[in-house]
N, C-alpha and C positions, 0 to 999 in steps of 0.2 A: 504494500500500500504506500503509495507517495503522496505529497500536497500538490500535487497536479505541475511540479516542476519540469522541466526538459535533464536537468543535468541529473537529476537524479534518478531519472528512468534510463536513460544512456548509460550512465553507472552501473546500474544494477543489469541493463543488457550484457556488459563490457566483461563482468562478473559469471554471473548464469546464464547467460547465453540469450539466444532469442526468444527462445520459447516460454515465456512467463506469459502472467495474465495481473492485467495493471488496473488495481483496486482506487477508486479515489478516495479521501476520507470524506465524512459526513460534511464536512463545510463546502470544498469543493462540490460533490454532489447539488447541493443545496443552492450553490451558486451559478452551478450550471443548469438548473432547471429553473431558478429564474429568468435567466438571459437565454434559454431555449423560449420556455413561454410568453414571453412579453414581444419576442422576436414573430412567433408564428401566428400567437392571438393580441390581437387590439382592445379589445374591449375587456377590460380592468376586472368585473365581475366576476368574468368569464378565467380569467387570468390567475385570481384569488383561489376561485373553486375546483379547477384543476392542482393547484399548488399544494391544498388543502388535501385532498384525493392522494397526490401524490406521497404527501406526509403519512397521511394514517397508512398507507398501502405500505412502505417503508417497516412502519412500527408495527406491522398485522404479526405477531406470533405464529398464525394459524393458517391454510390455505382456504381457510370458511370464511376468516376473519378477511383475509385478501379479497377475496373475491365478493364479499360485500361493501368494499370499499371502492375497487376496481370494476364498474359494469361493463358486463359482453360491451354493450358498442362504445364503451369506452378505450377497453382493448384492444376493439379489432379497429379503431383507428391510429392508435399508436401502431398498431401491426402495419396498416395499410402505409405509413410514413417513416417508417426506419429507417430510413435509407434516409431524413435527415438527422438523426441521433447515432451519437457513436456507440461501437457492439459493446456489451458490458459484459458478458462472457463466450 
């Protein structure tokens, strides 16, 4: 897991090689689904309630708990748009 630096994921490539998988911590996260949301949706509410969504789905202990937090078509449009967010695993 890095603070979302360059020199430090280069390091740790330099180290173990390529094949890792690059964790962000919770702030990063946090600050990049800001600046995703506000980038793709305009309208503030809208912007709040997805934010909101994204948090508790984060804290869900449970895949019941996820999935009441996360609705089908809320998912299948993040699904439909991946290919703007980058792969987290």
């Amino acid at each position: 897991m890095t603070d979302d630096d360059n020199a430090g994921w280069n390091a740790a490539k330099n180290v173990f090689g390529s094949d890792l998988r690059h964790f962000l911590c919770i702030w990063h996260v946090h600050k990049n689904w800001h600046l995703k949301i506000q980038q793709y949706i305009k309208d503030k509410e809208q912007q709040a309630e997805i934010y909101c969504l994204l948090c508790a789905a984060m804290d869900a202990k449970t895949e019941t708990l996820y999935n009441k937090y996360i609705p089908r078509s809320f998912s299948a449009e993040i699904i439909m748009h991946k290919s703007r967010f980058p792969p987290v695993f």
